[in-house]
N, C-alpha and C positions, 0 to 999 in steps of 0.2 A: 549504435550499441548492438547491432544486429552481432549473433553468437555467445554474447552473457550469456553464461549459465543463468536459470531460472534459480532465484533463492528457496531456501527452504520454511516453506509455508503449511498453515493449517486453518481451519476453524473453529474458533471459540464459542462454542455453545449459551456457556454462559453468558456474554457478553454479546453476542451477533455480531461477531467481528472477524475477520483475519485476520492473520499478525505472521508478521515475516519477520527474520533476521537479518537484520542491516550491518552484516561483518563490516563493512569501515568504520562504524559510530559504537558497534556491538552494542550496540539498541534492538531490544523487540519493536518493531513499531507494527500498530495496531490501525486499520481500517471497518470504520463499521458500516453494516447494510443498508444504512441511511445514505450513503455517501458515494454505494455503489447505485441507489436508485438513479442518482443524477448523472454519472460515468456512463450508466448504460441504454437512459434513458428506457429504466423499464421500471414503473410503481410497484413492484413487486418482485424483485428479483431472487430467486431462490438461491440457494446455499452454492449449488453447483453452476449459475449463472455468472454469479460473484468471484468463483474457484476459475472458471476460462476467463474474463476478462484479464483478471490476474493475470492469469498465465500466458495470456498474450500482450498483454501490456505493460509485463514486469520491468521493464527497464526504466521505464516510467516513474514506476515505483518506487525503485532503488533511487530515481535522479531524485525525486521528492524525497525522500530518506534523508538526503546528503545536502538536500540546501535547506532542510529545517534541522536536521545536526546542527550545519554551519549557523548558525541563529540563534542556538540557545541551548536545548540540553545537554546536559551534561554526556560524556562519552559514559557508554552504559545503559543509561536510563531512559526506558520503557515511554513512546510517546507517541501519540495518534498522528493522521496526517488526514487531512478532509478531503472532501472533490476539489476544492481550490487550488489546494497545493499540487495534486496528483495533474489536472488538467492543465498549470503553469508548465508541469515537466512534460505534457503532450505538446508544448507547439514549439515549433521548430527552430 
């Protein structure tokens, strides 16, 4: 997946999460900072530690996007994805 454009992402304040746009499900799906403790193996990982994994791991992302699409939500609709899902789309 090497050259994906990177999706367009932020972070939610309110909720300690990022959420990126998954244009094939046109799903927000949402990661919270729980999830990246385990991803990075760091107990504490700051806002902007969260924002580079992403951003280097993003295909990952998307792949976890699109085999929990394919599984159940509805096309549209707003849904998390965990360290589970995200680390299933890291192995090779």
């Amino acid at each position: 997946m090497a050259g994906t454009p990177c999706p367009k992402f932020d972070w939610r304040i309110d909720l300690d999460a990022l959420v990126f746009f998954h244009r094939p499900s046109g799903s927000q799906c949402f990661v919270h900072r729980l999830a990246f403790r385990s991803l990075t193996e760091n107990p504490t990982p700051s806002v902007e530690d969260c924002l580079a994994w992403f951003s280097s791991h993003h295909a990952a992302f998307d792949a976890a996007a699109a085999a929990k699409a394919a599984r159940g939500p509805a096309a549209g609709q707003a849904f998390n994805l965990n360290s589970r899902d995200i680390r299933r789309a890291l192995k090779p």
